[in-house]
C-alpha positions in Angstrom: 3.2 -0.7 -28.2 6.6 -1.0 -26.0 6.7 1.9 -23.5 9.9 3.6 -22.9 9.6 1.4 -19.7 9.4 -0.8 -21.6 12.8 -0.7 -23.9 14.5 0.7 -21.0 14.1 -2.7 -18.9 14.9 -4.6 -21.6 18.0 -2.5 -22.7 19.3 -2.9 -19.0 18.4 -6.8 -18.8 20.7 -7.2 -21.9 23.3 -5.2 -20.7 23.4 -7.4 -17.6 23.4 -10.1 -19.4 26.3 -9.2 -21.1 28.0 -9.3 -17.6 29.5 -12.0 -16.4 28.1 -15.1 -14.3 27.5 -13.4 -10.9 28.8 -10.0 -11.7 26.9 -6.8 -11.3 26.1 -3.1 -12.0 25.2 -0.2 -10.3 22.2 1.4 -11.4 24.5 4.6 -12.6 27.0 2.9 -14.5 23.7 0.9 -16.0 21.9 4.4 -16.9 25.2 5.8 -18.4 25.9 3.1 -20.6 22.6 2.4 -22.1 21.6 6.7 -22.2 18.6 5.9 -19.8 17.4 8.8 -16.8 18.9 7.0 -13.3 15.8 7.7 -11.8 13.6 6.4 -14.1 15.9 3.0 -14.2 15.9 2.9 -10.3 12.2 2.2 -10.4 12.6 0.0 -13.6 15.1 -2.7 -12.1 12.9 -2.5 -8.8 10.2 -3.7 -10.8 12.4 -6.5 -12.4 13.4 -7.5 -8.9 9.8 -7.7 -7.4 9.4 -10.2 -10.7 12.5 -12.1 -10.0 14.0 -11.3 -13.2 17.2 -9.2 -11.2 18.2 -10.0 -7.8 20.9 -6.3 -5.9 23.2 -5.9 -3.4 23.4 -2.2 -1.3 26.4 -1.0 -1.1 29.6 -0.1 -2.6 30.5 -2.8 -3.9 26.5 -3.5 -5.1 24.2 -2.9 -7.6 22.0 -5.6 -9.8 22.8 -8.7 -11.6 20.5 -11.4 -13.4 18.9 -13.4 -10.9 18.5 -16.2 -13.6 20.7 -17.1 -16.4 19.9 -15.2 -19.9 19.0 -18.4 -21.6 16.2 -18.8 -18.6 14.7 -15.6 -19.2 12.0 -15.1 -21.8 11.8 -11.6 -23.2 7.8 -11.8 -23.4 7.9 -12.2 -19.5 10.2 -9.2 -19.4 7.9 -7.0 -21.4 4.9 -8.3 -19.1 6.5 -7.6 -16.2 6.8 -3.7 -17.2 4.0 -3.4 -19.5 1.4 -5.9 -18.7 -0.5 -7.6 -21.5 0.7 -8.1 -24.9 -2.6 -7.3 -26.3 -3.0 -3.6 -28.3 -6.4 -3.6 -26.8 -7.9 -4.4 -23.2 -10.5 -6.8 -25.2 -8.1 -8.6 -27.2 -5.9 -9.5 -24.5 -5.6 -13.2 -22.4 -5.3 -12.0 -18.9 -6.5 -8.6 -18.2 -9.6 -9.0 -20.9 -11.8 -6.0 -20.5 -15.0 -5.5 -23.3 -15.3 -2.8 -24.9 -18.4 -0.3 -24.3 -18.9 0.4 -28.0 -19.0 -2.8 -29.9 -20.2 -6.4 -29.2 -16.7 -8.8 -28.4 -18.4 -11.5 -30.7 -18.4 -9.5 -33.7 -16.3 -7.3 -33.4 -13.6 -7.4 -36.9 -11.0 -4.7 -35.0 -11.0 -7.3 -31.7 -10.4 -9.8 -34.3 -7.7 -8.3 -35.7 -6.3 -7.3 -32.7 -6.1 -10.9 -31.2 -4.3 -11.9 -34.2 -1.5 -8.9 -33.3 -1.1 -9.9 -30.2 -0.6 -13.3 -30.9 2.1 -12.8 -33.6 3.8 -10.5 -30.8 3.8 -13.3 -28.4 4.9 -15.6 -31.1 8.1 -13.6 -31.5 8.5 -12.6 -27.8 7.7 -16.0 -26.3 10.7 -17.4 -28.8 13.4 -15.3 -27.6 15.6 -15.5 -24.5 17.6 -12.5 -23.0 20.5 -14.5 -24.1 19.4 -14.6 -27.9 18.7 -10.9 -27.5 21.9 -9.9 -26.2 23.4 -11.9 -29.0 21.3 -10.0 -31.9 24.2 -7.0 -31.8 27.0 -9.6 -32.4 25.4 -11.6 -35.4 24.3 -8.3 -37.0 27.8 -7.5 -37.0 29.4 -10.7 -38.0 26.8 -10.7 -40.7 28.1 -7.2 -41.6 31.7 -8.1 -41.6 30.9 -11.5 -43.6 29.4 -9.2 -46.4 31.8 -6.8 -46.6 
C-alpha cells in the first residue's frame, strides 16, 4: 500500500515537474498547493534529496527543484525511495526479503500470490516517468473535453 508519504512525495515531484527547467519552489508554496502539512513535506523532499531525485537552494530566493529531468525519473524509484519495497509482504519482496515465521517460503500460496502483486505493481510503476505522470491530469482532461 502507498503511505501518505508516499502520495505526498509523489504529488510534490509532479508539481515540480510541472515547473519549469531550473525553476523552483519553496517547501510552503509546495504544501499549499498540493494540501500537504509543511512539516511533514520538509522531511519528505529531504528524503528525495538524500536520493537525488530533488536537488534546494536556502534562502529567499530558494527552495527545491528536480534534480533530473521528469522524463529521467521513474515513479517506482520515487515510491522506493519513500516507501521501500514494492512487495505487500517482507517475504514476497526482491531486496529486503524477510521469511515468514508461520509458513514455509516454498509453499506458501499467499507468498505466491503476493510475488505476483508486487510484480504487476512494478510493472506499472517501472513504466512510468514523472513526466508521464504529470501529464495524466492533462489527457484526462483533453479526453474529457474531446467527449463532450
Amino acid at each position: 500500500m502507498l503511505t501518505k508519504k508516499g502520495k505526498y512525495g509523489l504529488k510534490a515531484a509532479v508539481h515540480l515537474a510541472r515547473l519549469g527547467p531550473g525553476e523552483s519552489n519553496q517547501v510552503a508554496e509546495i504544501a499549499e498547493a498540493n494540501q500537504i502539512p509543511k512539516k511533514f513535506l520538509d522531511v519528505i523532499l529531504g528524503e528525495l534529496r538524500n536520493a537525488g531525485f530533488l536537488s534546494s537552494k536556502k534562502g529567499k530566493t530558494g527552495g527545491y527543484k528536480l534534480a533530473k529531468l521528469p522524463e529521467d525519473i521513474i515513479v517506482g524509484d520515487l515510491i522506493r525511495a519513500l516507501d521501500g519495497p514494492l512487495a505487500p509482504i517482507p517475504c514476497a519482496s526482491r531486496n529486503a526479503f524477510v521469511p515468514c515465521d508461520d509458513c514455509d517460503v516454498e509453499h506458501c500460496e499467499v507468498r505466491r500470490l503476493m510475488v505476483k502483486v508486487r510484480d504487476a505493481m512494478g510493472t506499472v510503476l517501472d513504466t512510468y516517468t514523472l513526466a508521464q505522470m504529470r501529464d495524466l491530469r492533462q489527457d484526462r482532461l483533453s479526453a474529457f473535453v474531446d467527449y463532450i
